[in-house]
C-alpha positions as CSV (number, residue, x, y, z in Angstrom):
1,X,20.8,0.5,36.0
2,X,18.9,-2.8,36.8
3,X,16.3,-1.3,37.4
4,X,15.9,1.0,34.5
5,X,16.5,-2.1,32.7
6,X,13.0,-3.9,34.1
7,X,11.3,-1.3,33.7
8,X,12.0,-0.8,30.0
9,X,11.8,-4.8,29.8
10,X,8.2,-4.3,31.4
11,X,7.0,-1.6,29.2
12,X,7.9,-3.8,26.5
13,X,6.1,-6.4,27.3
14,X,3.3,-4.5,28.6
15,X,3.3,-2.7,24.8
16,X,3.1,-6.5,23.4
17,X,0.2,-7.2,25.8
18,X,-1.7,-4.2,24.2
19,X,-0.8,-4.6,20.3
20,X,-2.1,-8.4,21.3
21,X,-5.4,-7.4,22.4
22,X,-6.2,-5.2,19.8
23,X,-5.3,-7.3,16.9
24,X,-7.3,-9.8,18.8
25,X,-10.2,-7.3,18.8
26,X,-10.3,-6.2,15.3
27,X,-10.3,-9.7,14.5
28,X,-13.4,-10.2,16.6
29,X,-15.1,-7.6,15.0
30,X,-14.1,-8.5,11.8
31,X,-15.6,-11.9,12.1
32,X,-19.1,-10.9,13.8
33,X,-19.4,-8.5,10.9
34,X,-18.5,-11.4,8.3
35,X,-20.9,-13.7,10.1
36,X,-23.9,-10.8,9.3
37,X,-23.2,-10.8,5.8
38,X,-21.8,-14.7,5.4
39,X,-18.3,-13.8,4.2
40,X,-16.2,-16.3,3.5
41,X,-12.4,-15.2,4.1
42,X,-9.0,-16.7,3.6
43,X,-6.0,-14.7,4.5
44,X,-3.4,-14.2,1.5
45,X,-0.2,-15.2,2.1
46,X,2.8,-13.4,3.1
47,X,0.4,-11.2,5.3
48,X,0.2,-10.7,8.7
49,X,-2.5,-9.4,11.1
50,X,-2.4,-5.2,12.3
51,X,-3.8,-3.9,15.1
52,X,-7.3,-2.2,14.9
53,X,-8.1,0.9,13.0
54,X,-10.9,2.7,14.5
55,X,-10.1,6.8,13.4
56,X,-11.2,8.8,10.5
57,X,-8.7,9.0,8.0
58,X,-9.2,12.6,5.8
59,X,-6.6,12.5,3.0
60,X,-6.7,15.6,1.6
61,X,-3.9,18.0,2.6
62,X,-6.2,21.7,2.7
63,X,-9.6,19.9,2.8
64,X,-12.6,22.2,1.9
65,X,-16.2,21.7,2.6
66,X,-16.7,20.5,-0.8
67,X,-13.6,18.8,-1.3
68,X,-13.5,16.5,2.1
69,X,-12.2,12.9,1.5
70,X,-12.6,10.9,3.9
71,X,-12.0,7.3,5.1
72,X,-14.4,5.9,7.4
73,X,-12.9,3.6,10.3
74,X,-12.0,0.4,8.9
75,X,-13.1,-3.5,10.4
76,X,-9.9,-5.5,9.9
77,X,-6.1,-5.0,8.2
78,X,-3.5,-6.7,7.2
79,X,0.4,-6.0,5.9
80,X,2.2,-7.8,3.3
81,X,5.6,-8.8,4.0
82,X,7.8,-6.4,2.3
83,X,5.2,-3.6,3.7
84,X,4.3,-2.4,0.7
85,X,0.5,-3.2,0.6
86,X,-2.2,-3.0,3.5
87,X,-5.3,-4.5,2.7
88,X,-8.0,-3.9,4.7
89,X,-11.7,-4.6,5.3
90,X,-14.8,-2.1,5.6
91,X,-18.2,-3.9,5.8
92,X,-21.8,-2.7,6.4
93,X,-25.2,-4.3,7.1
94,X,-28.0,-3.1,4.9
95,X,-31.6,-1.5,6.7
96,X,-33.8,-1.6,4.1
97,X,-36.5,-0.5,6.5
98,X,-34.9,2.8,7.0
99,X,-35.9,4.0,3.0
100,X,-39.5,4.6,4.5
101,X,-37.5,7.5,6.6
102,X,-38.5,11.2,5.1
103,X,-35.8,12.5,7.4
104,X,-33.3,10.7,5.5
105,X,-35.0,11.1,2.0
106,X,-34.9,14.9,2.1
107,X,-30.7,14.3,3.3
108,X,-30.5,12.0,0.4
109,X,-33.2,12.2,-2.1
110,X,-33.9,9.7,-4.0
111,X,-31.3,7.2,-2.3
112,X,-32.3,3.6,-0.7
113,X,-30.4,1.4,1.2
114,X,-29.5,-0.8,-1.8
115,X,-28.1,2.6,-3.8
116,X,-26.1,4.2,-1.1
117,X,-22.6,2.4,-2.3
118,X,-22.8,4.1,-5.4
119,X,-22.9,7.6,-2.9
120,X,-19.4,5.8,-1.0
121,X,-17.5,5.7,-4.7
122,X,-18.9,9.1,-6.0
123,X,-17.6,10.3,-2.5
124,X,-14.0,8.5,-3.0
125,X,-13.4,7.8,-6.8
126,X,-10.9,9.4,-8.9
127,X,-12.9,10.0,-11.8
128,X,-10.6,12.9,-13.9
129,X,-7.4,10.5,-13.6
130,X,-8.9,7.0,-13.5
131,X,-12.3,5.4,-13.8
132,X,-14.8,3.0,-12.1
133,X,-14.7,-0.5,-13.4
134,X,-17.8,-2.3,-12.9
135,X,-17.5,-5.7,-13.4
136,X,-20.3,-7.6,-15.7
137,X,-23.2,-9.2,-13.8
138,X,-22.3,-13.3,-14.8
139,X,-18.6,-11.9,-13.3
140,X,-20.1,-9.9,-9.9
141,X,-22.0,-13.1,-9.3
142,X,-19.3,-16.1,-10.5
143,X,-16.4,-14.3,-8.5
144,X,-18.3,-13.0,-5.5
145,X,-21.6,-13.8,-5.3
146,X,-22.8,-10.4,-5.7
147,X,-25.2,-8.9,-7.4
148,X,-22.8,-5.9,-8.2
149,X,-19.1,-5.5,-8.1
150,X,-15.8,-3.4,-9.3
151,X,-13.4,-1.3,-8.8
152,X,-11.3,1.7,-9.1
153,X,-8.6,3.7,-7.6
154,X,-7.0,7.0,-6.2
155,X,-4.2,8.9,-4.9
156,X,-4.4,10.3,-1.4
157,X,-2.8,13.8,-1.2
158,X,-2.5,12.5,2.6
159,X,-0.4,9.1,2.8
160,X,-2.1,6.7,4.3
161,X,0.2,6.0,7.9
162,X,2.6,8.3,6.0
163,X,3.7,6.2,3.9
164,X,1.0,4.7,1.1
165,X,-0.1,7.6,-1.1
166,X,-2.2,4.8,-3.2
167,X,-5.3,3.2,-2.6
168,X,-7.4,0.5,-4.8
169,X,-10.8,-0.7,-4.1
170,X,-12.9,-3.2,-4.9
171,X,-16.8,-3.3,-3.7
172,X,-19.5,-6.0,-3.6
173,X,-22.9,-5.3,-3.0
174,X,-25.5,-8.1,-2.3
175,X,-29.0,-6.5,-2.5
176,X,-31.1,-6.2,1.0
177,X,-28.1,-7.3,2.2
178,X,-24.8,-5.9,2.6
179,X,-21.5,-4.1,1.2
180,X,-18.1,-4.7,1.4
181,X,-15.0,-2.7,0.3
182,X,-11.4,-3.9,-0.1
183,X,-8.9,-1.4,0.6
184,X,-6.0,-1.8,-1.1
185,X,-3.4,0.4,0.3
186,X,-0.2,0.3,-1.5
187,X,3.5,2.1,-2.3
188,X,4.6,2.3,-6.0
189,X,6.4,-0.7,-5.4
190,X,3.2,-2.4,-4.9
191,X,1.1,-1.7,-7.4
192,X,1.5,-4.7,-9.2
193,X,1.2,-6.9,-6.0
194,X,-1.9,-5.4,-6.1
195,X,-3.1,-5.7,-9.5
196,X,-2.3,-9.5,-8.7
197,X,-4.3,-9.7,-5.3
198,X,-7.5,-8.2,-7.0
199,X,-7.2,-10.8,-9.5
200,X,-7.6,-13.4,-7.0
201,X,-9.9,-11.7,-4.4
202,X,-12.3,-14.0,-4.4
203,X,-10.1,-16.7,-3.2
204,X,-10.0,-14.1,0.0
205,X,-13.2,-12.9,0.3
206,X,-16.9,-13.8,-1.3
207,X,-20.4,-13.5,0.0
208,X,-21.1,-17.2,0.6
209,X,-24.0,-17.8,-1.2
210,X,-26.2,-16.4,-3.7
211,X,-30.0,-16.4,-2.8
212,X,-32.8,-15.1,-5.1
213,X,-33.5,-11.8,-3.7
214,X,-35.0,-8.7,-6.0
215,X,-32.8,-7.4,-8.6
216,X,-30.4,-5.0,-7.7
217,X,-30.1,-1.7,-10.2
218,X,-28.4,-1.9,-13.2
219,X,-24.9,0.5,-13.6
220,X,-23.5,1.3,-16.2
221,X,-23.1,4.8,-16.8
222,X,-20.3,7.2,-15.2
223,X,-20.4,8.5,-11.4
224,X,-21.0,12.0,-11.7
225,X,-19.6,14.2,-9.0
């Protein structure tokens, strides 16, 4: 019976050993890739650390070659304290240098570094049942200083961890330079949490500075499926 009892007591802590290390990881991650794009970040309150996300997540329940919604691996989330919102983090380094490539001009004609988040909402966005909000340019750049940003939103026929059926978004782009999405994960309950941490997002996150860089494309029409 004793010694059932240290083993179990073992495993245990062997398990917190492990959930350590990996939120200790995505946290590593997380800041190398803020350090690339020079991310300022301040964690909300009432939200804890998770441990790292590094799977594929397809939400649709019967997905079809042209219907396949996916979720690419994310850098860094975090749980509120009633569990009703994750928020988490997915952040990518621009190549410019790659839009010379004809390889990846007859894949993607007639996209560039600089376009290819508008290709991440048109992939994800919900446009039949709600719509893309991108914000004005004073507001991209006052808030975040981005050159573009907005939002919009979707229901997953898959719950995300079988359990969040919602998710919000809300992109920055900084020309030549990076992109950012903020998943906003949530249950019913949450939504207005949520409506109430986008508000204030950029008291979490903001590209640090904004550098005169060429203009990035102007948006304003609809995203076209």
């Amino acid at each position: 019976m004793i010694l059932k009892f240290k083993i179990a007591f073992l495993s245990m802590i062997v398990l917190f050993c492990i959930c350590k290390t990996c939120i200790a990881q995505s946290q590593n991650i997380f800041l190398i890739k803020r350090g690339y794009l020079n991310l300022t970040f301040d964690k909300p309150y009432g939200f804890s650390d998770m441990d790292f996300d590094n799977e594929f997540f397809y939400y649709t329940s019967n997905p079809s070659q042209n219907r396949l919604k996916v979720i690419n691996p994310l850098n860094y989330r975090m749980i509120s304290s009633d569990s009703s919102v994750i928020i988490s983090f997915l952040i990518k380094t621009l190549d410019v240098s790659l839009d010379s490539s004809r390889l990846l001009q007859m894949l993607f004609p007639g996209q560039t570094a600089n376009t290819s988040y508008l290709l991440d909402i048109r992939n994800k966005a919900d446009t039949i049942n709600d719509k893309v909000i991108f914000y004005s340019k004073d507001q991209s750049r006052d808030r975040y200083n981005a050159d573009v940003a907005g939002e919009y939103g979707f229901t997953m026929e898959v719950p995300y961890l079988q359990r969040y059926p919602y998710c919000r978004i809300v992109f920055l782009h900084q020309q030549s330079l990076g992109d950012v999405e903020i998943y906003y994960f949530h249950t019913a309950s949450g939504k207005e949490k949520v409506k109430s941490l986008i508000a204030s997002a950029q008291c979490m996150t903001k590209y640090k500075s904004f550098t005169d860089r060429p203009k990035a494309p102007v948006f304003n029409g609809p995203i076209k499926h």
